[in-house]
C-alpha positions in Angstrom: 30.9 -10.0 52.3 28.4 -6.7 53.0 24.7 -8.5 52.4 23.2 -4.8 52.5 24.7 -4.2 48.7 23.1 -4.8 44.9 23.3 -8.6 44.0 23.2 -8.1 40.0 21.9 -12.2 39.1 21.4 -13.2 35.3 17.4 -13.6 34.8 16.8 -17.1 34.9 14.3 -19.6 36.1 16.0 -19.8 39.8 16.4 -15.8 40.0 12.9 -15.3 38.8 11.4 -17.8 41.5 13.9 -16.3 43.8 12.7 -12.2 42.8 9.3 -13.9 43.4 9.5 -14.8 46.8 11.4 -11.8 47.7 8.3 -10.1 46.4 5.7 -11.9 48.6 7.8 -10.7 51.3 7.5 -7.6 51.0 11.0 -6.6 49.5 12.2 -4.8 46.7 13.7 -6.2 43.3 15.1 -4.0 40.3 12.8 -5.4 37.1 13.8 -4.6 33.7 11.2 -3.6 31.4 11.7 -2.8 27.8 11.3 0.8 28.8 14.2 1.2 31.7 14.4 -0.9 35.1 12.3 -0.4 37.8 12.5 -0.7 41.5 9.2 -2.9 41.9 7.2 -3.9 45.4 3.8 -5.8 45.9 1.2 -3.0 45.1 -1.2 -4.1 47.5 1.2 -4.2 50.4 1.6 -0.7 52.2 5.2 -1.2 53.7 6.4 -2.6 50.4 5.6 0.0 48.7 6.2 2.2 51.3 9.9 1.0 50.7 10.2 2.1 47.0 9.7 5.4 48.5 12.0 5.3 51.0 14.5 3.9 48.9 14.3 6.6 46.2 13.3 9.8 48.2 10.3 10.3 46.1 7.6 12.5 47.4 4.3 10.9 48.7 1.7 12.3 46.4 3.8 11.3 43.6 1.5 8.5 41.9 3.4 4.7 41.3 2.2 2.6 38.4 0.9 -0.6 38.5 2.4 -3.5 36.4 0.5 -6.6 35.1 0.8 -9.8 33.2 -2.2 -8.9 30.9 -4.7 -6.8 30.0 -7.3 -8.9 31.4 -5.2 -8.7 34.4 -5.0 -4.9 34.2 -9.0 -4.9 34.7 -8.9 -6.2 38.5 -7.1 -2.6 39.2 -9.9 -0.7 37.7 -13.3 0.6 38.3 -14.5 0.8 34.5 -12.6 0.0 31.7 -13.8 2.2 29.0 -14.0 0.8 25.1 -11.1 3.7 24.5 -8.8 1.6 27.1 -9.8 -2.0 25.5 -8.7 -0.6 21.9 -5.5 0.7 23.3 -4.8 -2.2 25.0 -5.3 -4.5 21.9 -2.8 -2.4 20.1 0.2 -1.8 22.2 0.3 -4.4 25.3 2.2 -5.7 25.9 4.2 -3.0 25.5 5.7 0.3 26.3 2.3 2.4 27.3 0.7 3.2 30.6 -3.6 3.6 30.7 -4.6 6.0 33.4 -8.6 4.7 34.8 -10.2 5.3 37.8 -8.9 3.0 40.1 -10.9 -0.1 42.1 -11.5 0.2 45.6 -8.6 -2.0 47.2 -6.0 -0.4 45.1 -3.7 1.7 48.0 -4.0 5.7 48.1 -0.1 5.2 48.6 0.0 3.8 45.2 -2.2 6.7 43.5 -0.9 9.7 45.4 -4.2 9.6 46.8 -6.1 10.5 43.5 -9.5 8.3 42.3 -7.1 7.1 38.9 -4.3 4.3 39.0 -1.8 3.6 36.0 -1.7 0.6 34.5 0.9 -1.0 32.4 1.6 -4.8 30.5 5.4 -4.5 30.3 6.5 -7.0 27.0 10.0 -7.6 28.3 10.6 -10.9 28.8 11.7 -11.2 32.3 9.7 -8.7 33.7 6.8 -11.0 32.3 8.2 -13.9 33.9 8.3 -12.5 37.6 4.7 -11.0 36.8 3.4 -14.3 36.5 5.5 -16.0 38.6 4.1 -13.3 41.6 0.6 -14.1 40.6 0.9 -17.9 40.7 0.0 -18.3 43.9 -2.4 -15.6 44.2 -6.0 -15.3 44.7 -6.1 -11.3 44.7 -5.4 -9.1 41.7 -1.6 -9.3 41.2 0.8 -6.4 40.5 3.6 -4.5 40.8 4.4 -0.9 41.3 7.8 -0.2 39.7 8.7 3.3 39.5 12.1 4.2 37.6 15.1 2.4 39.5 16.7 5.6 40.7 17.2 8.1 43.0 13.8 10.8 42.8 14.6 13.1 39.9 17.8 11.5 38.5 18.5 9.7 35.2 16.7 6.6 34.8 18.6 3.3 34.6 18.8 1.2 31.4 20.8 -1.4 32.7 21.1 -3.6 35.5 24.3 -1.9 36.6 22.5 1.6 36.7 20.2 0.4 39.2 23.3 -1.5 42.0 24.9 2.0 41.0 21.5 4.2 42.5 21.0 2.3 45.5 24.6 1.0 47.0 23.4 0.7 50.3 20.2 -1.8 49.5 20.0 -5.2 50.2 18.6 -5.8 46.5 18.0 -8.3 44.2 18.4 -6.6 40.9 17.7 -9.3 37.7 19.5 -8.7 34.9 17.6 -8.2 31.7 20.2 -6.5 29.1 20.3 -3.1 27.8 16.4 -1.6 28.2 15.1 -1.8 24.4 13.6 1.3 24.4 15.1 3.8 26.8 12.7 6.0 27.7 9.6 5.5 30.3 6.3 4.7 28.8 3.7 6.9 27.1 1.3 7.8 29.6 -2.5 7.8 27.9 -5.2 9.1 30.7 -8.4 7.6 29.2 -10.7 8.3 33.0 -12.5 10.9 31.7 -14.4 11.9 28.3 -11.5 12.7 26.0 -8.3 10.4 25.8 -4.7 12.2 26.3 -1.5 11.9 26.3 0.4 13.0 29.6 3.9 11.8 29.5 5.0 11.1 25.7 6.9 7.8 24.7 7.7 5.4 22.2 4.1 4.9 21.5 3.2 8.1 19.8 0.5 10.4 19.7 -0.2 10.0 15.7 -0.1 5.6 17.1 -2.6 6.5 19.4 -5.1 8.7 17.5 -4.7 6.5 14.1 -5.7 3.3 16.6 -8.8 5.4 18.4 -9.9 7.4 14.7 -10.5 10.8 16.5 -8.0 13.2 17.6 -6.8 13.7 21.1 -7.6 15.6 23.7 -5.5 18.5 24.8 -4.3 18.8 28.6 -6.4 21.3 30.4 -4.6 21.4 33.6 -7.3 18.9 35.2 -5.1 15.9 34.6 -4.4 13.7 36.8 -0.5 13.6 38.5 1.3 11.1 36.7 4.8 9.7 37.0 7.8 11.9 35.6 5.4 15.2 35.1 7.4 17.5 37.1 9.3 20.1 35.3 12.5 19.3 37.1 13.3 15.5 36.3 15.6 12.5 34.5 18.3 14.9 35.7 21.8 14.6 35.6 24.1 15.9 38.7 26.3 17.6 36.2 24.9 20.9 34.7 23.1 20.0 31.8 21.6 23.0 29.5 20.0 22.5 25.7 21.0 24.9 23.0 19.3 25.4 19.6 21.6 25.1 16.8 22.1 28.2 16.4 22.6 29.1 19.7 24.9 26.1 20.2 27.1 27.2 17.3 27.4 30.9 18.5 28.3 29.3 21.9 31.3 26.9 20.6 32.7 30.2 18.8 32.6 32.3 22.5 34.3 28.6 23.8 36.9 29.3 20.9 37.6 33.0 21.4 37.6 33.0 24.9 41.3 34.4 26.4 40.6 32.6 30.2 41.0 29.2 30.7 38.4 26.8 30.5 36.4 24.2 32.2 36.3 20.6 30.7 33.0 20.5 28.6 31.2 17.8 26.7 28.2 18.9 24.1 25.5 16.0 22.3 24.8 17.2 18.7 22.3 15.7 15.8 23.1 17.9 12.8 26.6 18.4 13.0 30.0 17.6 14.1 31.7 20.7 16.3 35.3 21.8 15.8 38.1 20.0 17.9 39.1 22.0 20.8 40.8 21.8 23.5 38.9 21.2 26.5 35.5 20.0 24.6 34.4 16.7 24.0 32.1 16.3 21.2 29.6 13.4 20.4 27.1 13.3 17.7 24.5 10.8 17.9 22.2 9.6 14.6 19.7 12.3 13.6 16.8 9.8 14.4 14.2 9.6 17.8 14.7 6.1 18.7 18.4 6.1 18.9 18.1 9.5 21.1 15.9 7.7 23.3 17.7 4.1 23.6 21.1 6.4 23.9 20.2 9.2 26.2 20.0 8.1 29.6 23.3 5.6 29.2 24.8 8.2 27.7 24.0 10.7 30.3 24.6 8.6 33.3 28.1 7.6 31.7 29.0 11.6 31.1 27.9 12.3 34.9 31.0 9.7 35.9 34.0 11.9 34.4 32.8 15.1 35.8 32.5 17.6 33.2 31.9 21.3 34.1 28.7 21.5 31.8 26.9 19.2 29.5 25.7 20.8 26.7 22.7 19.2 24.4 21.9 20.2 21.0 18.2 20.8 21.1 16.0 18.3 19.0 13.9 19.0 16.5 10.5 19.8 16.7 8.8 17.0 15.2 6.3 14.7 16.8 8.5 11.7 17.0 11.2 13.5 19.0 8.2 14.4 21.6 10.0 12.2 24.4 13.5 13.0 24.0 12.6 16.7 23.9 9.7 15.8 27.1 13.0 14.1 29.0 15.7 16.8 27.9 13.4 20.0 29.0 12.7 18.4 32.3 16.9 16.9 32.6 17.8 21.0 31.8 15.4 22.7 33.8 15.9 25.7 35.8 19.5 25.7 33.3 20.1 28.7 32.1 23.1 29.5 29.0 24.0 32.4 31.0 25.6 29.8 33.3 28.4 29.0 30.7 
C-alpha cells in the first residue's frame, strides 16, 4: 500500500495522541473545525508551516491564522489585548470568529505574511479542541496551530474529512475525521489592532452579533486593513464555471435556455425563491430560503457538482440582507471574473 496518500482515521483518543505527535514533528494533519477542515502545522515551526504552503500553493504574503485552546491561550500570540478583543472573546469563543491584534514578537513573519497583526481563533469543535490541548501538553511555549482551509489555494473549502484526502492525493496525511463541518463557512474575521473594530471576512458570527456585544457601531473598511485569509476577490472557487444571476436575470436566462434552436451543454443552476421549469439538459436544485442552510450546504454542494462536470453552474443570487453577508462574501469571490455573457 502507497504510504504517500490521505489516511482518513475516526477522531479518537489514539488518533488524537497520534495527530499530536505528528504535529511536534513538524507534519501536517487535516483538523476539523466547526467552520470547515483545515490543513494545520506547528505555528512556531518555519518548515512546518512552510509545508501548508507548499501543500496548497498559497502565496507567501498570504497571512495563516493561529488556533488555540483558549482565550487565555490566545493572549501568548499577542502584543496587547485590547478590552474590545476580551468582550469578543467572552461572547463567541469558542467558536466560529477570528480576532486580528498586533502580533507578539516570536510569532513567525511566515505566519502573518509579514504584517505587525496575527489572527487568532478558539475553534469549539470537539476534536479540534482535543488535539489543541493535546499539542500543548507538553509545552512550555505558547501553543498553536496555523490551519488554513484544507484545500488547494483558491478552491472550495472542505466540510468533510473526505474533501480534504480528495485536495491533497499525493500527501502522506493524517486527516481526523470529525463529521460534516457544523457551520460551513470560514470564520468571521473581526480586526480589533487599531481604534475602531471591523469586520473583514463575514461569517456565522454577524455584524449586528458583534456590534450588539461591543454597544457601538462598527467601523467601516478604509483600505488600511490588514490582509486576512480569503480576502481576495478570486476565491472558494469551483473548477467548473460558476456565474450568479439575480432573479430576474436568472429567469430571463432559463427562457433563452428554453428557446434556444442549438444544442446545449449540460447545466446545473442553485435557486432560493423558486423552482425552474424541467428541461432537458438542466439540473435544478433549490435549497431553503434561509443563510445557515446556504452556508452549511454550499461548499458540499459545490465540491459535489464539480465531480459530474457540468458546462456551467449557475447560482441564484442571495438576497441582500445582513445575514446572507457570507454566502453572498463566498459566492462573489467563487464567480469572480464570470461573466453571463459566457452562457
Amino acid at each position: 500500500r502507497r504510504t504517500d496518500t490521505p489516511r482518513i482515521e475516526p477522531a479518537d483518543d489514539v488518533s488524537v495522541h497520534r495527530a499530536a505527535e505528528r504535529l511536534r514533528a513538524g507534519e501536517l494533519i487535516g483538523l476539523p473545525t466547526e467552520t470547515v477542515y483545515g490543513l494545520a502545522a506547528d505555528a512556531s515551526n518555519t518548515d512546518a508551516v512552510a509545508k501548508i504552503f507548499a501543500a496548497k500553493g498559497r502565496p507567501a504574503d498570504h497571512p495563516l491564522i493561529v488556533h488555540v485552546a483558549s482565550a487565555e491561550a490566545a493572549k501568548a500570540w499577542a502584543a496587547s489585548w485590547p478590552a474590545t478583543a476580551d468582550a469578543l472573546a467572552a461572547a463567541f469563543w469558542p467558536g466560529p470568529m477570528t480576532l486580528i491584534v498586533q502580533r507578539a514578537p516570536h510569532v513567525l513573519d511566515m505566519v502573518t505574511g509579514g504584517q505587525d497583526t496575527v489572527g487568532l481563533r478558539v475553534p469549539s469543535h470537539p476534536v479540534a479542541q482535543a488535539v489543541l490541548q493535546a499539542f500543548a501538553a507538553q509545552r512550555s511555549t505558547p501553543a498553536g496551530l496555523a490551519a488554513p482551509s484544507a484545500n488547494q489555494f483558491g478552491q472550495v473549502s472542505p466540510t468533510t474529512a473526505q474533501h480534504v484526502a480528495e485536495e491533497f492525493p499525493d500527501q502522506s496525511l493524517l486527516v481526523l475525521d470529525g463529521g460534516a463541518s457544523e457551520v460551513g463557512v470560514e470564520s468571521t474575521i473581526i480586526d480589533v489592532s487599531g481604534a475602531a473594530p471591523r469586520v473583514l471576512r463575514p461569517g456565522r458570527v454577524r455584524a449586528s452579533d458583534v456590534e450588539r456585544v461591543l454597544g457601538r457601531p462598527l467601523g467601516q473598511d478604509t483600505g488600511d486593513a490588514p490582509r486576512v485569509s480569503g480576502a481576495l476577490a478570486s476565491h472558494y472557487a469551483p473548477r467548473t464555471q460558476t456565474l450568479m444571476l439575480a432573479t430576474s436575470r436568472l429567469r430571463m436566462q432559463l427562457r433563452a435556455f428554453r428557446n434556444a434552436k442549438a444544442a446545449q451543454p449540460t447545466r446545473c443552476v442553485i435557486t432560493h425563491s423558486f423552482d425552474p421549469e424541467p428541461m432537458e439538459r438542466l439540473r435544478c436544485i433549490r435549497l431553503a430560503a434561509d443563510a445557515e442552510t446556504w452556508e452549511y450546504e454550499l461548499y458540499a454542494l459545490l465540491r459535489e457538482l464539480d465531480q459530474e462536470r457540468y458546462g456551467t453552474l449557475i447560482v441564484e443570487a442571495p438576497p441582500e440582507t445582513p445575514e446572507w453577508d457570507a454566502v453572498n462574501d463566498r459566492l462573489r469571490r467563487a464567480t469572480h471574473g464570470s461573466s453571463p455573457d459566457d452562457l
